[in-house]
Backbone as a ProteinNet text record, in pm:
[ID]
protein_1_A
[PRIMARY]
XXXXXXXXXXXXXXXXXXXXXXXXXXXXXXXXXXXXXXXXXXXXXXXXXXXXXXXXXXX
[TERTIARY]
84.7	0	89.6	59.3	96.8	70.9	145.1	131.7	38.2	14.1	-139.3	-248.7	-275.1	-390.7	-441.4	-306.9	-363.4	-383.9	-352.2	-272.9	-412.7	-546	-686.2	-663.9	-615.9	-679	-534.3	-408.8	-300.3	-338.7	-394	-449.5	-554	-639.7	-723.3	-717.9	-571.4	-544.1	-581.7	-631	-697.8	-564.3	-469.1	-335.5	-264	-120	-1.1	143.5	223.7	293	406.6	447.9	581.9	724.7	831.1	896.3	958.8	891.2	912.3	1025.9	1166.6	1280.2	1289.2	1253.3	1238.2	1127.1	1072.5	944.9	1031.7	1002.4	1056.6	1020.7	1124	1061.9	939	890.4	774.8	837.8	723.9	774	681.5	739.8	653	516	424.5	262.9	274.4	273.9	225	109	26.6	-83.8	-48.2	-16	33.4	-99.1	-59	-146.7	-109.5	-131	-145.3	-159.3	-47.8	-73.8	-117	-246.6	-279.9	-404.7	-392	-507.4	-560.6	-723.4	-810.2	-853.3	-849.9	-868.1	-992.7	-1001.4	-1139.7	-1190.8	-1315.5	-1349.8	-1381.7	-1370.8	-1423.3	-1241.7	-1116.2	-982.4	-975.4	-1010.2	-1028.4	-1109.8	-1207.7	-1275.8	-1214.8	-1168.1	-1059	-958.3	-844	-764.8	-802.8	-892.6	-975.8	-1009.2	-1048.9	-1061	-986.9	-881.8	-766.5	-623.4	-618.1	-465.5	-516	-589.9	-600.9	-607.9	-641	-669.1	-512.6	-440.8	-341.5	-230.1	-226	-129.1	-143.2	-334.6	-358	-245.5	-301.3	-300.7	-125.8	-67.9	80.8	136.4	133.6	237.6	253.2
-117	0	123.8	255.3	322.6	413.2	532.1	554.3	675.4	764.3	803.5	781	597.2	559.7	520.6	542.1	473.9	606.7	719.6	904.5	873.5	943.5	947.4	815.6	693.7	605.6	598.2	661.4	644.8	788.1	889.5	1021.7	963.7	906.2	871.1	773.8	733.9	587.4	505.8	470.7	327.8	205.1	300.9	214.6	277.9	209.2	239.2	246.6	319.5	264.9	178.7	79.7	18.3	12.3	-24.7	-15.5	121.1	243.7	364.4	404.5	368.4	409.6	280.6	249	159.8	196.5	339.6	386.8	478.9	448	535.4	645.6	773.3	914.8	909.4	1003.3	1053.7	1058.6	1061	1083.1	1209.6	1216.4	1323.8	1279.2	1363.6	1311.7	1401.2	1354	1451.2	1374.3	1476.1	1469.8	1510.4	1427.1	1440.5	1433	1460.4	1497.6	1565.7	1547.8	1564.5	1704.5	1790	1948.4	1982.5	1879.6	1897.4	1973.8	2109	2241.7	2206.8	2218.5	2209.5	2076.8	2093.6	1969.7	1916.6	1771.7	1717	1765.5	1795.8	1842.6	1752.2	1614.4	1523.9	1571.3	1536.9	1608.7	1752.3	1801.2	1961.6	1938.1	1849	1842.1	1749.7	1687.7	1571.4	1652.6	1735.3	1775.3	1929.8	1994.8	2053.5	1995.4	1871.8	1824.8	1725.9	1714.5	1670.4	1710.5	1826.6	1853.6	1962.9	1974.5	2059.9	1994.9	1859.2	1772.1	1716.9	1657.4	1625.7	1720.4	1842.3	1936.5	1941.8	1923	1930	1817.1	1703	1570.9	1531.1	1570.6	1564	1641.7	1766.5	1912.4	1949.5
0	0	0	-92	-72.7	-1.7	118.4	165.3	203	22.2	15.4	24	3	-4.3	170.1	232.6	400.5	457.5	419.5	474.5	548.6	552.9	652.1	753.9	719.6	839.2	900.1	895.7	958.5	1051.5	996.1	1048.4	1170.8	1133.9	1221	1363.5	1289.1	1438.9	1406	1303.4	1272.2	1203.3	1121.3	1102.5	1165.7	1177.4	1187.3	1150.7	1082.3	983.5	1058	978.1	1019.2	901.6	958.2	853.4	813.3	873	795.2	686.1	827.8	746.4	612.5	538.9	415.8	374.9	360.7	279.2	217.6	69.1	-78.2	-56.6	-85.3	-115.1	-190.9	-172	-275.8	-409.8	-475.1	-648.1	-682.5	-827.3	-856.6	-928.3	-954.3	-1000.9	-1159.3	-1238.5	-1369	-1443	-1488.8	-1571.1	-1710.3	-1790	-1960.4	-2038.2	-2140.4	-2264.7	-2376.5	-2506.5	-2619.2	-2629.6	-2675.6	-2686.1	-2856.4	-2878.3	-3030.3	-3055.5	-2981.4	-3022.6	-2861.4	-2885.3	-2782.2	-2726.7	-2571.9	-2485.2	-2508.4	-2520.1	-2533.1	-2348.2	-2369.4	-2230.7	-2114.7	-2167.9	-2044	-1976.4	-2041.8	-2041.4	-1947.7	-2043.1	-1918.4	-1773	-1771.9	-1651.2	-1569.6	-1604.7	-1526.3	-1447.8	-1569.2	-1473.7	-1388.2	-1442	-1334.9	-1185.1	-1219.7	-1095.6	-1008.7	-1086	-1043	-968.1	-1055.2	-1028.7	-857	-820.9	-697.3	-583.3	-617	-490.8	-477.1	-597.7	-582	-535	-564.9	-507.7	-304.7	-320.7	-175.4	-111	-172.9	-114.1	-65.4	-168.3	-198.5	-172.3	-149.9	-156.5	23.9
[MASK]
+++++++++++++++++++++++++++++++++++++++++++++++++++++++++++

């Protein structure tokens, strides 16, 4: 498991991590795409609603 997907229930007390010092740095997150004119909009609404949670989630 990575350690974003446990972040709320390690927050909450419900896990606990072990192991720590043998947990990988973070990486980076990019959202790619095709710079061929205009975004198909399901595209624009994705990373609209994407890239803000992930900056939250991660940064």
């Amino acid at each position: 498991m990575i350690s974003y997907q446990a972040r709320k229930l390690v927050d909450q007390g419900l896990l606990k991590p072990v192991l720590e010092e043998f947990e990988r740095p973070a990486s980076p997150v990019h959202l790619l795409y095709l710079p061929n004119g205009l975004l198909p909009l399901k595209l624009r609404t994705f990373l609209d609603f994407a890239a803000p949670r992930l900056r939250a989630a991660l940064g």
